[in-house]
C-alpha positions as MATLAB code, in Angstrom:
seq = 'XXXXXXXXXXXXXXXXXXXXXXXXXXXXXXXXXXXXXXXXXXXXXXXXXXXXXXXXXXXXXXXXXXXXXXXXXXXXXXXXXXXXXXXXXXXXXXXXXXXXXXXXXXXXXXXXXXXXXXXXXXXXXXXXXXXXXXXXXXXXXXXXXXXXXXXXXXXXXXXXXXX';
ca = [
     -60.169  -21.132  -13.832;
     -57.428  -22.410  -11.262;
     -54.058  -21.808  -11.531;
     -53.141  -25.864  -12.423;
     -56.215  -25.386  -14.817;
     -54.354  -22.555  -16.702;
     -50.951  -24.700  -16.554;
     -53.238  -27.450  -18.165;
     -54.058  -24.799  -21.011;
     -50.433  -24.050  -21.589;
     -49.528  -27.450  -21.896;
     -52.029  -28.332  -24.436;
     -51.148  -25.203  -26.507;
     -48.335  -25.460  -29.567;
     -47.212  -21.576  -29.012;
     -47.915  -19.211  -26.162;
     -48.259  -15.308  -26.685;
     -47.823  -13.947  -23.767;
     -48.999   -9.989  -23.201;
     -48.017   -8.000  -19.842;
     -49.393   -4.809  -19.658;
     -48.660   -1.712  -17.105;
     -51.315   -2.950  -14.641;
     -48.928   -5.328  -13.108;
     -48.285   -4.701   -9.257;
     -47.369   -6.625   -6.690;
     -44.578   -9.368   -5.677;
     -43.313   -9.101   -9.769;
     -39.896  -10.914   -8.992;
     -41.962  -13.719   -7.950;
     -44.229  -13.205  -10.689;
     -41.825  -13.578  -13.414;
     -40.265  -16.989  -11.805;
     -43.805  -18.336  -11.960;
     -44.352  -17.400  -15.194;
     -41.067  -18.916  -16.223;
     -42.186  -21.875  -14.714;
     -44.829  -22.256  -16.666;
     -43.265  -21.340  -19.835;
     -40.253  -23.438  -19.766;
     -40.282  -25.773  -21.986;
     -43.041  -23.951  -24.447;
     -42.759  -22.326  -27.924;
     -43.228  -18.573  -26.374;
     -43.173  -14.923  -27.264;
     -43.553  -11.855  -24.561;
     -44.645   -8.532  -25.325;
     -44.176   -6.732  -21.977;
     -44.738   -3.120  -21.076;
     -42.734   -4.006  -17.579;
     -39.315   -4.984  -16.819;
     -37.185   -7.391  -19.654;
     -34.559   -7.325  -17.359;
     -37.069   -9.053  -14.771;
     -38.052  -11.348  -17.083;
     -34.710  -12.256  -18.003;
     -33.597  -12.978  -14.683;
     -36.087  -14.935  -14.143;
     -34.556  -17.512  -17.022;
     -36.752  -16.317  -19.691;
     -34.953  -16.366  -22.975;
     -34.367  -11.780  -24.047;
     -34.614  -12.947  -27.574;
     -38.107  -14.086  -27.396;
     -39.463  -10.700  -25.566;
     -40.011   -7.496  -27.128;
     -39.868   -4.176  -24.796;
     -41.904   -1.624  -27.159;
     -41.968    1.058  -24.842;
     -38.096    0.651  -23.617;
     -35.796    3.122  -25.113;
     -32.791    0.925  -25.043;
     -35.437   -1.770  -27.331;
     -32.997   -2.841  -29.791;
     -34.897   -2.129  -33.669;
     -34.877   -5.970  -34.468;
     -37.062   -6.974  -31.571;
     -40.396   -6.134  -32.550;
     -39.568   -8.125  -36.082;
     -38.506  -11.179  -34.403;
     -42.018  -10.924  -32.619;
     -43.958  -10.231  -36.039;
     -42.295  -13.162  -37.834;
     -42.759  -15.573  -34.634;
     -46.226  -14.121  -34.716;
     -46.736  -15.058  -38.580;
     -46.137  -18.834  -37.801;
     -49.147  -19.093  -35.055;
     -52.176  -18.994  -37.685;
     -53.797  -22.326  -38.072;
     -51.963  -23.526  -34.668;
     -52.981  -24.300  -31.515;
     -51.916  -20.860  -29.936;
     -52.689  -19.840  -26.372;
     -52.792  -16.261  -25.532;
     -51.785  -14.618  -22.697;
     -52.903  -11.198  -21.623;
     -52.033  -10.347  -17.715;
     -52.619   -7.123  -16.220;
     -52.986   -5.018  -19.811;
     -55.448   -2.069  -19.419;
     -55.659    0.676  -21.944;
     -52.854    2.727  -21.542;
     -51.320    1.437  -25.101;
     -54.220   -0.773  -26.362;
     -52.557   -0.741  -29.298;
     -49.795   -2.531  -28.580;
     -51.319   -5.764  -26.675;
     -55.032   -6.062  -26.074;
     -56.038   -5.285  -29.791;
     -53.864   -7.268  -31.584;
     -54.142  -10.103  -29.421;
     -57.934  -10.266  -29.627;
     -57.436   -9.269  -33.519;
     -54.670  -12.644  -33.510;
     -57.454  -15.023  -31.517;
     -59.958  -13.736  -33.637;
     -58.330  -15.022  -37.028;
     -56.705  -17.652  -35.408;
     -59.667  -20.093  -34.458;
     -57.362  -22.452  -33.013;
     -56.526  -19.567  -30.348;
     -57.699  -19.526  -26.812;
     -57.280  -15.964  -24.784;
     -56.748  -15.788  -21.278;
     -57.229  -12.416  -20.050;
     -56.446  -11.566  -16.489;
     -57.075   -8.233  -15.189;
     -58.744   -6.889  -11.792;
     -60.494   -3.988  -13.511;
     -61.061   -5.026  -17.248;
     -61.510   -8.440  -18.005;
     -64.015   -8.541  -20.363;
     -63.605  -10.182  -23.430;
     -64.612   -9.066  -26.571;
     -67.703  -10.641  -28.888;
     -65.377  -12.855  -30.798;
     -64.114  -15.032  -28.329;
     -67.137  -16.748  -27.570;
     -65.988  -20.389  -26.243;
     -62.863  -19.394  -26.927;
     -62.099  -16.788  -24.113;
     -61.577  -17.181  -20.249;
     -62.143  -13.834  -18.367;
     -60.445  -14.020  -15.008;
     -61.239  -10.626  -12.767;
     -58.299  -10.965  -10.518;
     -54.354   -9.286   -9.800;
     -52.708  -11.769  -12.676;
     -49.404  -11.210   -9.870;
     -51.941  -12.555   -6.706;
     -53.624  -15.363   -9.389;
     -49.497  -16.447  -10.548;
     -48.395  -16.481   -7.163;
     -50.632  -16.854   -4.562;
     -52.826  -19.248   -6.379;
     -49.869  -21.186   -7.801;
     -49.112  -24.658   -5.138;
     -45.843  -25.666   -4.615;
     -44.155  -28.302   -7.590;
     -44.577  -30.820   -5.463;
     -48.181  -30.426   -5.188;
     -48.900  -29.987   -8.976;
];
């Protein structure tokens, strides 16, 4: 999968989950722009194990992104995320997962595959150098991409003008 490929998968999705896990390194200023890019527009909800603040200044919205692991989390996030979550069943939901290994599986990679595997209409996108596999369920529903998601969102990514 290309990087205008993925952008092509976004588009087409109703609601984007979007997972960023603690395997993120590199250029992540850039990163979060690019992802903003893609996002704008889009019926989205970020569970990140990184930076808010990053993400924030990057124009994406602090009320759809939930810190888990941030002290300074404020109690009501993770609800917003669980009721945004309960309106993605039987919708055309694209998933997200960049750079989440297993230090706090819990938190991202098992619910997410748990959420495609209910939600048939689900596609996941997992990008990860190390662990991209995806799990049994996803059959034809899963793209495995074994790369740096930062390198694949910003290096791979053309200029606007050239989308």
């Amino acid at each position: 999968m290309t990087y205008k490929q993925l952008k092509e998968e976004i588009r087409s999705a109703n609601l984007i989950l979007t997972g960023l896990g603690e395997d993120l390194s590199g250029d992540l200023e850039a990163f979060y722009e690019s992802l903003a890019g893609v996002l704008k527009d889009k019926d989205y909800y970020i569970i990140t194990l990184q930076d808010k603040a990053g993400l924030i200044k990057a124009g994406l919205l602090s009320e759809r992104i939930t810190a888990p692991c941030q002290e300074d989390e404020p109690a009501d996030s993770w609800e917003r995320y669980m009721h945004w979550l309960g309106f993605t069943l039987n919708q055309k939901l694209c998933v997200l997962e960049l750079g989440v290994g297993f230090a706090r599986p819990e938190l991202i990679r098992f619910p997410f595959e748990k959420t495609c595997y209910f939600n048939r209409k689900s596609r996941l996108v997992r990008i990860h150098e190390k662990f991209p596999q995806l799990p049994v369920g996803s059959v034809g529903r899963g793209i495995s991409i074994k790369k740096n998601p930062v390198d694949f969102f910003t290096e791979d990514s053309p200029g606007e003008e050239d989308v």
